[in-house]
C-alpha positions as CSV (number, residue, x, y, z in Angstrom):
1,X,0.0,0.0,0.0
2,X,1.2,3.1,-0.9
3,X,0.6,6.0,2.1
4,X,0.5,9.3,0.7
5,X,0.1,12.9,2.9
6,X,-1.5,15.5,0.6
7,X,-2.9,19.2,1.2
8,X,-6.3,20.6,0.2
9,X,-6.6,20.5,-3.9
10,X,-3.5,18.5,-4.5
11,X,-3.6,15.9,-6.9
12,X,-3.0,11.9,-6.9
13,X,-1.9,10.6,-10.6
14,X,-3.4,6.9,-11.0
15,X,-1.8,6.0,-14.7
16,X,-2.3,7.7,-17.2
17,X,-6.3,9.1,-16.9
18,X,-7.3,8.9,-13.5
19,X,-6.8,12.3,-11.2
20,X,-7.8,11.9,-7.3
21,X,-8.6,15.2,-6.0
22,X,-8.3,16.4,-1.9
23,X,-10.9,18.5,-2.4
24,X,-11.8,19.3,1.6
25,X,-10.3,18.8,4.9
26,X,-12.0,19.0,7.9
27,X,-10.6,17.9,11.2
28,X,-11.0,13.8,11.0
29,X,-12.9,13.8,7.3
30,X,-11.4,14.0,4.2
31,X,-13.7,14.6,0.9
32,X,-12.0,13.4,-2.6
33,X,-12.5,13.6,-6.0
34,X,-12.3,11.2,-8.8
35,X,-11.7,11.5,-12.3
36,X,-12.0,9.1,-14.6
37,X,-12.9,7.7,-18.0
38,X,-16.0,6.2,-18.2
39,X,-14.9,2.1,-19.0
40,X,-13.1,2.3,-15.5
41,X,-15.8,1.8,-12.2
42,X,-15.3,3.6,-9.0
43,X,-16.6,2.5,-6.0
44,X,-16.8,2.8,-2.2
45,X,-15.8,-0.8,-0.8
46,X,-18.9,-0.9,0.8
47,X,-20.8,-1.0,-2.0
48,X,-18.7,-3.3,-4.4
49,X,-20.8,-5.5,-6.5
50,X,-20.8,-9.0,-4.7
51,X,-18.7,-10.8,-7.2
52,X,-15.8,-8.4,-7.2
53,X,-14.0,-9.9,-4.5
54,X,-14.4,-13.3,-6.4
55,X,-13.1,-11.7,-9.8
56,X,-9.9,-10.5,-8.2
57,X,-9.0,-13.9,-6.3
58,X,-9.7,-15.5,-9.7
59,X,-7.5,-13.3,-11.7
60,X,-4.7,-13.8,-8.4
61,X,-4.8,-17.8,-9.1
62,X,-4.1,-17.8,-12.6
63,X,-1.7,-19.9,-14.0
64,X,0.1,-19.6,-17.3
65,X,0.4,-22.9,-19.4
66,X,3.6,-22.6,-21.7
């Protein structure tokens, strides 16, 4: 995990086309902005759809037949 400290309306690059705004601070709350294109879903992990969890342990066990 990568821990970053960041002021109010400083920026977070996430490749190439995603920007993560700090868009307010207020004593233990932090509000955030996210841009990104359309194909790529943002969610809050409480929400996650209930296969996503499945979908990235599935793509963890993969094994590559040479």
């Amino acid at each position: 995990m990568l821990v970053l400290s960041r002021k109010l309306n400083e920026k977070i690059m996430v490749g190439d086309d995603i920007i993560i705004t700090i868009v307010k601070i207020d004593r233990n709350q932090v509000r955030i902005g996210i841009e990104a294109p359309g194909h790529v879903p943002v969610y809050r992990e409480e929400i996650l759809p209930a296969n996503w969890h499945a979908d990235v342990e599935d793509s963890a066990n993969v094994v590559l037949e040479v």
